[in-house]
VEXBAVO-934512 format. One record per residue: residue in three letters; x, y, z of N, C-alpha, C in turn. Coordinates in steps of 0.05 Angstrom, whole numbers, m for minus. Example, Ala and Ser with C-alpha at 12.3 -4.5 7.8 and 13.67 -1.06 7.14 Angstrom:
<atoms>
ATOM resn    nxx    nyy    nzz   caxx   cayy   cazz    cxx    cyy    czz
ATOM  ALA    264   m114    156    246    m90    156    264    m66    156
ATOM  SER    257    m45    142    273    m21    143    258      1    157
</atoms>
This chain:
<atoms>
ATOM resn    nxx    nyy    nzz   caxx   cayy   cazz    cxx    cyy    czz
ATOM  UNK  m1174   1314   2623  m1188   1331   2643  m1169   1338   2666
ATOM  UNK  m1151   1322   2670  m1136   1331   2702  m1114   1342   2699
ATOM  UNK  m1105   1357   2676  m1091   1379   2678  m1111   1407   2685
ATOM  UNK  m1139   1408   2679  m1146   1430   2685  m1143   1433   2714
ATOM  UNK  m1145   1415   2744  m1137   1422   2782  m1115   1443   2780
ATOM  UNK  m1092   1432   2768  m1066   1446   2771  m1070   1472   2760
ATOM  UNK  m1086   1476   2737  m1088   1506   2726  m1101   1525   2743
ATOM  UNK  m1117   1509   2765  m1145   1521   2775  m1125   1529   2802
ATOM  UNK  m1108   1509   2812  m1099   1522   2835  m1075   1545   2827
ATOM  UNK  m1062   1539   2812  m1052   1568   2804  m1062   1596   2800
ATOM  UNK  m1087   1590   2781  m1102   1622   2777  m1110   1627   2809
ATOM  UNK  m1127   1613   2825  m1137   1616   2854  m1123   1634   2859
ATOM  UNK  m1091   1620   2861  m1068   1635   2876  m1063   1656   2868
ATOM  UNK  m1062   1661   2840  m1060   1695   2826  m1076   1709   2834
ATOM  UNK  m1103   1704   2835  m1129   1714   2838  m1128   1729   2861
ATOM  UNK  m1125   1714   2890  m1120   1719   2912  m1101   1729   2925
ATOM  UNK  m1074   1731   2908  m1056   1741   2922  m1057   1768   2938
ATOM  UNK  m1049   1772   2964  m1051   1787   2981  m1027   1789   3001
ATOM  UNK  m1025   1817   3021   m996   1807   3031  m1008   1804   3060
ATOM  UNK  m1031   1805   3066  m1031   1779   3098  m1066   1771   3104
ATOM  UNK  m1061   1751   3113  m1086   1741   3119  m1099   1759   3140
ATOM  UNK  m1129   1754   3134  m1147   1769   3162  m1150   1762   3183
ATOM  UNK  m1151   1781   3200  m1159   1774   3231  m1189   1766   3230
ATOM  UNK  m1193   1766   3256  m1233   1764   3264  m1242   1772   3247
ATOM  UNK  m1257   1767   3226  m1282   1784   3217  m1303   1760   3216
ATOM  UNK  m1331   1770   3202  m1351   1769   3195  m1360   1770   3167
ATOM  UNK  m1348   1778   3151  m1352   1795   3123  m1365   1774   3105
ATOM  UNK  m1364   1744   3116  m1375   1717   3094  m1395   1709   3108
ATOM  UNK  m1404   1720   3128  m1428   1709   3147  m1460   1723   3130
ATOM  UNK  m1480   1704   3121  m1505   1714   3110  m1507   1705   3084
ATOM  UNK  m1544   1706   3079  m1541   1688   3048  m1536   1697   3027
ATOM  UNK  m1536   1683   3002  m1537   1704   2973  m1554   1683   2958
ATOM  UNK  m1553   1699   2936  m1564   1685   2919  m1552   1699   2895
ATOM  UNK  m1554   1679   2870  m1527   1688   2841  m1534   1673   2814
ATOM  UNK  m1514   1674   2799  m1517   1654   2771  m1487   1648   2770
ATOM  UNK  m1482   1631   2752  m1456   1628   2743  m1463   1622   2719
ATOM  UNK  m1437   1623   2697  m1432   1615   2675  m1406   1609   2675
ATOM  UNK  m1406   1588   2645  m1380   1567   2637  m1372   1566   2615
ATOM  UNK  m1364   1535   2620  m1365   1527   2604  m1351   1490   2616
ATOM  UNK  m1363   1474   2592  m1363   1442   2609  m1346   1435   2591
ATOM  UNK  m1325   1414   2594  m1299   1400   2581  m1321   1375   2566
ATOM  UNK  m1306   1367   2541  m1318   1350   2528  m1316   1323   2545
ATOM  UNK  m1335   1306   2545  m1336   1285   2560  m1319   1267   2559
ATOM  UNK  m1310   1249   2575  m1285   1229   2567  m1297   1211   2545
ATOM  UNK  m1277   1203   2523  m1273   1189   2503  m1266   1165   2518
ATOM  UNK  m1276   1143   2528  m1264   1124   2544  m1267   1096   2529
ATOM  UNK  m1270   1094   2515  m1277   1062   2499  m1306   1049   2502
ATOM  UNK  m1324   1062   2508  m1355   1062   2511  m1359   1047   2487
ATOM  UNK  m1379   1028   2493  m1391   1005   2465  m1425   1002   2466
ATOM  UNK  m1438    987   2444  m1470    982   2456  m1465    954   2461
ATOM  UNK  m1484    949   2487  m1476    915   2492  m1518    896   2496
ATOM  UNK  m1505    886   2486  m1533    866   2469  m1545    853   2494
ATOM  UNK  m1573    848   2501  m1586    824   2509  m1609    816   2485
ATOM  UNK  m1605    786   2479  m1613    782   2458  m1630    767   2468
ATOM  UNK  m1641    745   2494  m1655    730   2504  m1685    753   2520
ATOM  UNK  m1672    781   2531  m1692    796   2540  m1693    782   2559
ATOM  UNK  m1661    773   2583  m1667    763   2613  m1648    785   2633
ATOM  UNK  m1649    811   2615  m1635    836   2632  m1608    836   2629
ATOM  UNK  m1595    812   2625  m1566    812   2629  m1563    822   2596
ATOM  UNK  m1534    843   2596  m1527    850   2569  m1500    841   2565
ATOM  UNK  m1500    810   2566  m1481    805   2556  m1475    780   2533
ATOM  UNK  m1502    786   2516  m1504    768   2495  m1487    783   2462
ATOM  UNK  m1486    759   2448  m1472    772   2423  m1489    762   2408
ATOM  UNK  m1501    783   2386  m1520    790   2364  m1507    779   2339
ATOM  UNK  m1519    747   2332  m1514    727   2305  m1527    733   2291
ATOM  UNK  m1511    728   2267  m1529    725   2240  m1538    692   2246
ATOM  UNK  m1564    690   2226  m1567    663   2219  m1550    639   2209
ATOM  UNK  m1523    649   2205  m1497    631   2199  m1478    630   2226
ATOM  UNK  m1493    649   2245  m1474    648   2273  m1450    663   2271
ATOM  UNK  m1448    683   2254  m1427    703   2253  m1438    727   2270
ATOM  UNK  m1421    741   2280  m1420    758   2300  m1431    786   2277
ATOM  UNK  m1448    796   2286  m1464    815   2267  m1456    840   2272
ATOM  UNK  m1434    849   2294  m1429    874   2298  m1388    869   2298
ATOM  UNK  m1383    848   2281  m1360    846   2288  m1348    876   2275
ATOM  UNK  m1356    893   2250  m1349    913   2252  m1330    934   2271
ATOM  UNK  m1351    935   2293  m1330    943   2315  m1351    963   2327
ATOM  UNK  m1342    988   2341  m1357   1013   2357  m1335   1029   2363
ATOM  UNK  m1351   1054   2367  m1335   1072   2373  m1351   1099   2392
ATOM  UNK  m1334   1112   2405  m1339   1123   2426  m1356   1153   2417
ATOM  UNK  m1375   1156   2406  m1378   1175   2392  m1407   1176   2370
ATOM  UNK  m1419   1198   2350  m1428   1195   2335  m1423   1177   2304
ATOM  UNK  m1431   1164   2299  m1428   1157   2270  m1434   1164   2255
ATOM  UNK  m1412   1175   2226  m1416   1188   2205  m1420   1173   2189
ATOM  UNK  m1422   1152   2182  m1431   1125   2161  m1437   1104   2170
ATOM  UNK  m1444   1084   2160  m1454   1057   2156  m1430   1044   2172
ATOM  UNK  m1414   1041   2159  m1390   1027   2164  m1366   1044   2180
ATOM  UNK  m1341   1035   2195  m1326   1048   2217  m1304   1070   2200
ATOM  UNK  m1307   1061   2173  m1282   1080   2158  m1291   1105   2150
ATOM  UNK  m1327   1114   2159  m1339   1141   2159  m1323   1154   2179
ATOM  UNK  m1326   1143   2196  m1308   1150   2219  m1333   1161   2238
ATOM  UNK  m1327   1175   2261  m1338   1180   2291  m1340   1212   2291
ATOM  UNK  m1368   1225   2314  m1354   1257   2308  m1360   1250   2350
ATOM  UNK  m1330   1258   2351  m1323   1253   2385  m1342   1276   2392
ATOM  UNK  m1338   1266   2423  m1366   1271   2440  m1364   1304   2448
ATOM  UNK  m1373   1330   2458  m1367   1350   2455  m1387   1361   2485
ATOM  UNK  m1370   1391   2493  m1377   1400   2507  m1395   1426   2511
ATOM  UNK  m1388   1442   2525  m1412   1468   2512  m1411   1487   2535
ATOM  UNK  m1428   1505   2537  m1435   1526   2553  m1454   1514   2571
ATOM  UNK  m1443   1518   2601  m1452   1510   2628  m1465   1545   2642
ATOM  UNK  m1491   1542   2653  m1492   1560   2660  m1526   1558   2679
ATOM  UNK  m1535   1569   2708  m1545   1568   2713  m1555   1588   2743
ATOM  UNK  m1573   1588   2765  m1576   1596   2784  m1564   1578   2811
ATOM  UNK  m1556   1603   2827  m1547   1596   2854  m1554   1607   2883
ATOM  UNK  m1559   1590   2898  m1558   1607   2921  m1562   1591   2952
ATOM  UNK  m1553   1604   2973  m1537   1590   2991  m1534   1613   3019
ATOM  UNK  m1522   1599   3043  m1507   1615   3057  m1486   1603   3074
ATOM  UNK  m1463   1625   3086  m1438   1624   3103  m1446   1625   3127
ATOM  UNK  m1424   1621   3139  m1416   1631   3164  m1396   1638   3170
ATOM  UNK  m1382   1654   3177  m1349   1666   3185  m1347   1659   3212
ATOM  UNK  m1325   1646   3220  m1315   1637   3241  m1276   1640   3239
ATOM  UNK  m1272   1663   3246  m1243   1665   3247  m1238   1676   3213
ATOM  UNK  m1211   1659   3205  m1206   1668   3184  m1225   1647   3168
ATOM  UNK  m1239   1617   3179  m1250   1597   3166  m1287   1605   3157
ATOM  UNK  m1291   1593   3141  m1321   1595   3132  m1325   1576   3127
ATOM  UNK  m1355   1571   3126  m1365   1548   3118  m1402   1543   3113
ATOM  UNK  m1410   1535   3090  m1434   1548   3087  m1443   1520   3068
ATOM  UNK  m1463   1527   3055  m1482   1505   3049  m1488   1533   3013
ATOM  UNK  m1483   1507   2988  m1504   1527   2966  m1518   1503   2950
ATOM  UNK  m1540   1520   2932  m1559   1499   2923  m1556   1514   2898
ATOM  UNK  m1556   1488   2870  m1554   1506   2842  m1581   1492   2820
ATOM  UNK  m1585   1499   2806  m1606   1490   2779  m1586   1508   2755
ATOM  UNK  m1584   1487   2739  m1574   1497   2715  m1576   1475   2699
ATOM  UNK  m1562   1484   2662  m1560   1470   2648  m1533   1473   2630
ATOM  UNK  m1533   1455   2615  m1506   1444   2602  m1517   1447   2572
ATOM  UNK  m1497   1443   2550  m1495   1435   2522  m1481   1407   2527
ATOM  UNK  m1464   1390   2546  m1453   1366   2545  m1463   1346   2532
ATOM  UNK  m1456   1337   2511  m1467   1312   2498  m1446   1291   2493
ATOM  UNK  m1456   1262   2499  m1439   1234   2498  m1461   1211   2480
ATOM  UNK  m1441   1209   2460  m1453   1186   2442  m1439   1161   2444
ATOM  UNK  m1454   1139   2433  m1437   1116   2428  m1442   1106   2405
ATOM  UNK  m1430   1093   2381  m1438   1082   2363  m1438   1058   2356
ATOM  UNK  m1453   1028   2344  m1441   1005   2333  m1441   1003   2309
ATOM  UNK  m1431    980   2289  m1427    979   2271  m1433    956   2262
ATOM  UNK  m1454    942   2243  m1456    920   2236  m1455    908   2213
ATOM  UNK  m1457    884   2209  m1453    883   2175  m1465    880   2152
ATOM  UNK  m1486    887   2156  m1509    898   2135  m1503    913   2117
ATOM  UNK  m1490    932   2112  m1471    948   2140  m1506    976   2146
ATOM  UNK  m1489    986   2170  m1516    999   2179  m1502   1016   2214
ATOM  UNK  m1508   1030   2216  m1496   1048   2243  m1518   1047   2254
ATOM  UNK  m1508   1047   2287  m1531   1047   2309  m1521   1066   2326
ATOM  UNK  m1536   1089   2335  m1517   1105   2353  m1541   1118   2383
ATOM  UNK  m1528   1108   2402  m1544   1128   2428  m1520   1147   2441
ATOM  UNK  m1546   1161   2440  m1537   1194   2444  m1555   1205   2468
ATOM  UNK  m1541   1216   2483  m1548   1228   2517  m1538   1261   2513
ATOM  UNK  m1556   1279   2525  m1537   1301   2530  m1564   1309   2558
ATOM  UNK  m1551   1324   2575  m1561   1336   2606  m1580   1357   2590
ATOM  UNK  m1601   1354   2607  m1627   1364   2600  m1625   1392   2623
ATOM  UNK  m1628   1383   2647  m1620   1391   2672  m1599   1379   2690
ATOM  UNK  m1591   1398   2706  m1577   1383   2729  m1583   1410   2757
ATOM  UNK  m1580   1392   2783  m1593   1425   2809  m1566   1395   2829
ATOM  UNK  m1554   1418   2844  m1539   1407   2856  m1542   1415   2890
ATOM  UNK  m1540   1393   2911  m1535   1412   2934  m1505   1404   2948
ATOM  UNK  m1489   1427   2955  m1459   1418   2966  m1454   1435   2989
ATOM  UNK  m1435   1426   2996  m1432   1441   3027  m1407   1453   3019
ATOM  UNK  m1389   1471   3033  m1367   1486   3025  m1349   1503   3050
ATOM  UNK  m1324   1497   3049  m1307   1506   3065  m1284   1519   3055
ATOM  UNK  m1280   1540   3068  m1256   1554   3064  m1242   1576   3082
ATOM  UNK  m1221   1581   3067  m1210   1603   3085  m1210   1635   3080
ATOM  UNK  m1220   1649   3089  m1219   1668   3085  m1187   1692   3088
ATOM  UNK  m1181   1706   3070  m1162   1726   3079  m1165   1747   3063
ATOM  UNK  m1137   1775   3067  m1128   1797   3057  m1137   1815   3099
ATOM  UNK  m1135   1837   3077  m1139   1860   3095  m1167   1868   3113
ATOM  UNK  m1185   1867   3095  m1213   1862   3101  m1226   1833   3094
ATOM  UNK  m1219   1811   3098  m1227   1787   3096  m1233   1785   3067
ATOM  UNK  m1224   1797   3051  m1250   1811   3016  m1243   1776   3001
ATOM  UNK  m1226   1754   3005  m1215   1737   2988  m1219   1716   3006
ATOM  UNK  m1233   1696   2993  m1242   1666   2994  m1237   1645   2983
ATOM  UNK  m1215   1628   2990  m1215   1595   2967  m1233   1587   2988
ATOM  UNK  m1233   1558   2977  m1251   1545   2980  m1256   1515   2968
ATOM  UNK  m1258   1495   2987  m1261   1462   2967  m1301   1470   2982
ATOM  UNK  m1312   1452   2959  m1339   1453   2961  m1343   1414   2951
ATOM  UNK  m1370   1405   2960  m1372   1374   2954  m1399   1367   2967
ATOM  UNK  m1412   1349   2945  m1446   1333   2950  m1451   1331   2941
ATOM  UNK  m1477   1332   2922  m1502   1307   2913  m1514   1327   2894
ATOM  UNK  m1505   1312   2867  m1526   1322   2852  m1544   1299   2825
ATOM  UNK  m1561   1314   2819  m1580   1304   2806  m1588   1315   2782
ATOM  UNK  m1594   1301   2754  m1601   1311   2728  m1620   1296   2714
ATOM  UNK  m1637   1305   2695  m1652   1302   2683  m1630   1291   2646
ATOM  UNK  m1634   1265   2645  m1621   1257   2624  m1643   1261   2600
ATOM  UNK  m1626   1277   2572  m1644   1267   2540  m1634   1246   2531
ATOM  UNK  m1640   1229   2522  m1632   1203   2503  m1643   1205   2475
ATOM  UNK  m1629   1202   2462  m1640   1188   2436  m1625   1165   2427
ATOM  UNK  m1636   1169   2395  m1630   1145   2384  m1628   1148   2351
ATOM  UNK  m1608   1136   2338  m1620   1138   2305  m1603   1126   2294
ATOM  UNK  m1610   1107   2275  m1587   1087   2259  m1610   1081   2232
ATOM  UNK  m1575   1077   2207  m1590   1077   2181  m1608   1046   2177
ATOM  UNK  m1606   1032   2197  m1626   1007   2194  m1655   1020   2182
ATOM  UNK  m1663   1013   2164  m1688   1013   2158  m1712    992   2154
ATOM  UNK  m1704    968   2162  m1720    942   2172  m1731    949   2189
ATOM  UNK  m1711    938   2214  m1726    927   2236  m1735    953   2256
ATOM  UNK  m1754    957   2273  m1766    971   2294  m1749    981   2315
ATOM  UNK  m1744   1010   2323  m1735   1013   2345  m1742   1034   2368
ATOM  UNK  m1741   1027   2392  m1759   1039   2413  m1742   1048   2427
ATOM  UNK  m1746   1071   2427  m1724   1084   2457  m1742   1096   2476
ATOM  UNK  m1716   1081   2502  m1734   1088   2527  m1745   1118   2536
ATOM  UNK  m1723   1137   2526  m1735   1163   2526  m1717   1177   2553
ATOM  UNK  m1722   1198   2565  m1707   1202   2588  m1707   1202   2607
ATOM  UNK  m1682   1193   2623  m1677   1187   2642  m1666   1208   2674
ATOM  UNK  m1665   1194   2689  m1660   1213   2715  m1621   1204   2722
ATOM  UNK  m1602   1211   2733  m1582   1200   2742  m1579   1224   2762
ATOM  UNK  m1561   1214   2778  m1550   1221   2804  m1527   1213   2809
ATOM  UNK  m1513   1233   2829  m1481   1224   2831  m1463   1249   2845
ATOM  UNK  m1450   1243   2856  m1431   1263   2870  m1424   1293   2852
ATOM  UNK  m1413   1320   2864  m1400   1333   2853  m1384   1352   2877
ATOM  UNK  m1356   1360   2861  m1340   1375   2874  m1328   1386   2863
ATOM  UNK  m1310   1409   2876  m1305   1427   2854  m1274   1446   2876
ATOM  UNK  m1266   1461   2874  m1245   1480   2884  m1254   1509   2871
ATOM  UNK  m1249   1533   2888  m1265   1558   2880  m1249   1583   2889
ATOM  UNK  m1247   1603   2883  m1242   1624   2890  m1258   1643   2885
ATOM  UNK  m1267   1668   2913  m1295   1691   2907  m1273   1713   2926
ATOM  UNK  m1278   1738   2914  m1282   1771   2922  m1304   1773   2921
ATOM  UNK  m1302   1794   2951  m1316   1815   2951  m1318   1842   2940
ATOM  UNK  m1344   1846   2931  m1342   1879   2917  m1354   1893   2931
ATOM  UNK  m1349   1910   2947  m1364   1920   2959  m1380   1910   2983
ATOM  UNK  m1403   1924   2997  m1408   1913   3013  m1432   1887   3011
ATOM  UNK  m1439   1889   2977  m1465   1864   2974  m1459   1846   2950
ATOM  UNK  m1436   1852   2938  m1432   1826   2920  m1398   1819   2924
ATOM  UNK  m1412   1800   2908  m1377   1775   2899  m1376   1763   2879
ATOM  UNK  m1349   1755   2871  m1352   1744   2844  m1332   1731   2845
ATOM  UNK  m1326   1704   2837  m1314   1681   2830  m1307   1674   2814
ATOM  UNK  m1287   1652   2805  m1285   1626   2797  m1284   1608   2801
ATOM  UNK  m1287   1585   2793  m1297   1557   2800  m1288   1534   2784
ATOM  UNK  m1282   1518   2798  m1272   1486   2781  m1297   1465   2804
ATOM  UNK  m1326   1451   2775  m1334   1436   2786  m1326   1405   2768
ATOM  UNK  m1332   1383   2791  m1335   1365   2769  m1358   1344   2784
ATOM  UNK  m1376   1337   2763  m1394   1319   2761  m1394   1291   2761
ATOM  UNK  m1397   1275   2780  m1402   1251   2764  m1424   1236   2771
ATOM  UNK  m1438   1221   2746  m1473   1218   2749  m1467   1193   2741
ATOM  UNK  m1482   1173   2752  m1492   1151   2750  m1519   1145   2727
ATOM  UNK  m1516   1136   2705  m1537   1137   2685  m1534   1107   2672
ATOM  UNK  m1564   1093   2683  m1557   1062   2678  m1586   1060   2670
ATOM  UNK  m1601   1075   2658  m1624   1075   2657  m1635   1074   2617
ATOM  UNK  m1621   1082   2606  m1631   1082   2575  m1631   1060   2567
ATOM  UNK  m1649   1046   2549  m1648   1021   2531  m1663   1028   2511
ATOM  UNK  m1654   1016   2489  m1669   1013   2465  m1670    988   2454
ATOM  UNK  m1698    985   2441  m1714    950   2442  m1715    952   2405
ATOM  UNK  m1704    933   2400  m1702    928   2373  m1720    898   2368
ATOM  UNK  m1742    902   2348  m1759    891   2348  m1764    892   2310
ATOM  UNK  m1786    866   2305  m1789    865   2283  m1810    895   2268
ATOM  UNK  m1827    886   2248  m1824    866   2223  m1795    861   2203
ATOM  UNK  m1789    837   2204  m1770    823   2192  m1771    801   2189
ATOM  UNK  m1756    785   2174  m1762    758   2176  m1745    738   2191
ATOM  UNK  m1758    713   2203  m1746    706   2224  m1726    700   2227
ATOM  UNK  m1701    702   2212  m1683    698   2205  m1662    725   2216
ATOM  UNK  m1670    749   2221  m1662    772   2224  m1648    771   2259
ATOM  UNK  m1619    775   2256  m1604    770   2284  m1621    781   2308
ATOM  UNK  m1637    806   2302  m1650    819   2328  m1675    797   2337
ATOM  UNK  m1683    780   2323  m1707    766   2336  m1694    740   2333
ATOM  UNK  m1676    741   2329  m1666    701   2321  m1679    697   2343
ATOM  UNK  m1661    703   2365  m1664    698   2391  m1693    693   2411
ATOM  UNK  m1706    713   2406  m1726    716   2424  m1744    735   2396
ATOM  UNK  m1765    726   2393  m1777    741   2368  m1781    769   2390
ATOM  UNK  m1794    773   2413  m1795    799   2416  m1773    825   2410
ATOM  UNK  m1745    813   2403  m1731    832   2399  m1699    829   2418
ATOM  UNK  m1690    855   2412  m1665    846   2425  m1661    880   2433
ATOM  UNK  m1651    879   2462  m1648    902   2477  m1619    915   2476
ATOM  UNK  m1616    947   2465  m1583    960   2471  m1579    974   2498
ATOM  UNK  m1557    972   2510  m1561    992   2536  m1527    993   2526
ATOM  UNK  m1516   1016   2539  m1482   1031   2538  m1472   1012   2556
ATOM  UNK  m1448   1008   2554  m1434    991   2572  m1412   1015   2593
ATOM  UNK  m1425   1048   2587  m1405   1064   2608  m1437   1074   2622
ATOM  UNK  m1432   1064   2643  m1467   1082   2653  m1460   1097   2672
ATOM  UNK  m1430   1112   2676  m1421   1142   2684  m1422   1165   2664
ATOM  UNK  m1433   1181   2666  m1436   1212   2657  m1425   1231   2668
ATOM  UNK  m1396   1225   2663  m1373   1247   2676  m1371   1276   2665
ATOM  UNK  m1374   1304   2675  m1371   1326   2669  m1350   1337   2682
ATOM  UNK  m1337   1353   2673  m1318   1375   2675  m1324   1409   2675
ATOM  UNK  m1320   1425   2691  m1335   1448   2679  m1311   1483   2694
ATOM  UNK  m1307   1497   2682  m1296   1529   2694  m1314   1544   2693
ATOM  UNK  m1334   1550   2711  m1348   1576   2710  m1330   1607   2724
ATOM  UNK  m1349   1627   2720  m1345   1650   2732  m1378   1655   2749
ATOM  UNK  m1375   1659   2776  m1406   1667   2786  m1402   1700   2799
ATOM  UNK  m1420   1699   2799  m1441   1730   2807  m1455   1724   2834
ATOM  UNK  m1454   1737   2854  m1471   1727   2875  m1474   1758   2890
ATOM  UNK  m1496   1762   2898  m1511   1789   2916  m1513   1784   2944
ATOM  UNK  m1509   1791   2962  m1506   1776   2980  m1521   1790   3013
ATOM  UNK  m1536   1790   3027  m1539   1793   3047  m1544   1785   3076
</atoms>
């Protein structure tokens, strides 16, 4: 992902090039309202695993025995969907998608500097799986992708050219999404309950460049990036089986999965549209 900054401040610079900055104006002062469209970088592949509480005392840092006390997931995991039972199906890595939603906000012009406040609602295709592997053999996989996300950030920049018409800009604050979860593994025994979806929250910032067209719109590019806090999914593995079955050795009610990455990092390049008065 962090070769895309360096690309973003180059195009800016293409984008904007001009031969002198503006005097006094006004021309970014008043609100707008807009959409943008993208597109979001596939999520980091970071060594993400499922990590066990097998007692049901919150902490997930138990390891799931067979009734011989062998490690039941010694298999392994992988950062991703599972295409088989076993790890030599292999993984289908985590993927990104079309980012695209509503905006709107306002400036103020002060010199060549601005500085303004925008608020967004949109949605993503971003999806991040994790998979385990046990020795039954049998795949277990949770899967998250952004349902929603609405962001609010504050934003500063400098304005220039001839008529002030060209804006960079660093922008940064608080956003919030609506997580999907699922769940699905070829186990066909034992019971499994997913918690369903969740809410996360977490910073975002981004670097930008906007023209003016005229005297009521503008149009941009944009480098945002997301990062959400998501510590909220579990899935409760529970019988009928017989007592002997690693998920109830422990505690017959069952034995709980939660991800051991509970960041939901996004990447994203839009182009926006904004009307402005």
């Amino acid at each position: 992902m962090k070769p895309l900054l360096p690309r973003l401040l180059i195009l800016t610079a293409a984008l904007a090039a001009t031969p002198a900055f503006a005097q006094s104006s006004d021309r970014w002062t008043g609100g707008h309202v807009g959409a943008y469209a993208g597109s979001v970088m596939d999520p980091d592949d970071n060594g993400d695993r499922i990590l066990f509480d097998t007692n049901l005392d919150g902490n997930f840092d138990d390891t799931v025995r067979t009734g011989a006390g062998a490690d039941a997931f010694s298999p392994g995991f992988c950062d991703g969907q599972a295409q088989g039972a076993t790890p030599a199906a292999g993984c289908k890595g985590n993927t990104g998608g079309a980012d695209w939603g509503f905006r709107g906000g306002y400036d103020m012009q002060m010199g060549t500097w601005v500085f303004g406040v925008v608020g967004e609602y949109g949605m993503n295709d971003a999806r991040d799986a994790v998979s385990a592997f046990s020795t039954t053999p049998a795949r277990y996989t949770m899967l998250r992708k952004v349902d929603s996300v609405a962001a609010l950030r504050a934003r500063i920049g400098m304005a220039f050219g001839a008529d002030s018409e060209n804006l960079v800009y660093a922008t940064g604050g608080y956003a919030w999404a609506n997580i999907e979860n699922s769940f699905n593994t070829s186990n066909g025994v034992n019971t499994f309950t997913n918690s369903g979806d969740s809410d996360a929250s977490g910073a975002q910032f981004g670097l930008g460049y906007e023209r003016r067209i005229g005297d009521m719109w503008s149009v941009g590019v944009e480098y945002i990036s997301t990062r959400l806090e998501d510590d909220e999914a579990r899935v409760r593995t529970s019988g009928p089986a017989p007592a002997t079955n690693p998920f109830i050795l422990v505690n017959p009610a069952g034995t709980d999965f939660a991800r051991s990455d509970e960041d939901f990092d996004l990447d994203s390049v839009r182009v926006t549209v904004s009307y402005r008065f």
